[in-house]
C-alpha positions as CSV (number, residue, x, y, z in Angstrom):
1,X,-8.8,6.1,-5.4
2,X,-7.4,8.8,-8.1
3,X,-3.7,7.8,-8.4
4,X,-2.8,11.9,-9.1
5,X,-3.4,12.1,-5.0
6,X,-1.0,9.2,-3.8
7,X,2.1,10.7,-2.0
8,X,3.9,8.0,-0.4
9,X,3.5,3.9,-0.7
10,X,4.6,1.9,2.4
11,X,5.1,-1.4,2.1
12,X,6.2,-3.8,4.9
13,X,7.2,-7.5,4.5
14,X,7.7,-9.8,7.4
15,X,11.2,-10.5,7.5
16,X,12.4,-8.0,5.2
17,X,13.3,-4.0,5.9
18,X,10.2,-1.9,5.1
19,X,10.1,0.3,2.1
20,X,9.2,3.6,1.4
21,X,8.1,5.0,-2.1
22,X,7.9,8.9,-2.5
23,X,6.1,11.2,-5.6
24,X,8.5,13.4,-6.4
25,X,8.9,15.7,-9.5
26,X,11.2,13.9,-10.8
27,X,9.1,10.4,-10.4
28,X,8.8,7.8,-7.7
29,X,12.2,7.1,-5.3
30,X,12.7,5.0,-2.8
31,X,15.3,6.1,-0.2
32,X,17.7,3.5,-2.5
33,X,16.7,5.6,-6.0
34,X,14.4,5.7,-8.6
35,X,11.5,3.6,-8.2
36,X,10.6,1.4,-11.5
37,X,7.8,3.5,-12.9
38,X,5.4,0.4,-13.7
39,X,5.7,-1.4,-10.9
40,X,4.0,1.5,-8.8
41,X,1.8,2.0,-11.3
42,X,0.5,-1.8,-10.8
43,X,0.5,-1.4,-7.6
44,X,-2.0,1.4,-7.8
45,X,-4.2,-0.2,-10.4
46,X,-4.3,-3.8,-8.0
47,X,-5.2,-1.5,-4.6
48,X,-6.6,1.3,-5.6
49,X,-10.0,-0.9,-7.0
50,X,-9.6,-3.3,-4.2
51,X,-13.0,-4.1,-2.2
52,X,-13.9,-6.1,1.3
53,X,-15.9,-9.0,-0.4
54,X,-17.7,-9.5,2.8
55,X,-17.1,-8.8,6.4
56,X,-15.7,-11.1,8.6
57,X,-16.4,-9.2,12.0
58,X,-15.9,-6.7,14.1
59,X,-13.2,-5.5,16.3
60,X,-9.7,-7.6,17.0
61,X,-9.5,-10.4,14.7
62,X,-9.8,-14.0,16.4
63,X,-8.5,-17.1,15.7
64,X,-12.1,-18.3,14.8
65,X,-12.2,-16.3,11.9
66,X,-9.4,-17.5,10.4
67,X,-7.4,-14.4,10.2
68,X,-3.6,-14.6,11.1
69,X,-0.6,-11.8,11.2
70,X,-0.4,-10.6,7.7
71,X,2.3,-11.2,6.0
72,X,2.9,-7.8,4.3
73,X,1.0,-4.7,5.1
74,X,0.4,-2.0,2.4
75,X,-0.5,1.8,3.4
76,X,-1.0,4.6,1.1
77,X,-0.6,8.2,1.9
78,X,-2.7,10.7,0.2
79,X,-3.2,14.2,-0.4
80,X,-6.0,16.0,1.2
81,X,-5.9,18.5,-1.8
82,X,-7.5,17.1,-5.1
């Protein structure tokens, strides 16, 4: 994934309100303020290499394959130009 196309991070924590990072000119915000700089920035070099290491199945998860609710869910919004 090339970081330069990343618009928007959405991150979701059971339990907790979900947050929203923007790109902006200025830098990343969050709907609270400026977003700290390298903590985006590790979030981008941890996801943005990430790989399935093997798949598990197809279709809705099932208790057999030892998947449960996930306990934070990441999405990332990119640019279709680039």
């Amino acid at each position: 994934m090339e970081d330069d196309r990343v618009e928007r991070l959405f991150i979701e924590r059971v339990g907790q309100e979900r947050v929203e990072i923007e790109r902006t000119e200025g830098g990343w915000r969050t709907a609270d303020g400026p977003a700290p700089e390298g903590a985006v920035a590790a979030i981008l070099a941890r996801f943005g290499t990430a790989r399935a290491a093997e798949v598990v199945g197809y279709g809705a998860p099932t208790p057999a394959m030892g998947l449960s609710a996930p306990r934070a869910t990441l999405r990332i919004a990119l640019t279709m130009e680039g």
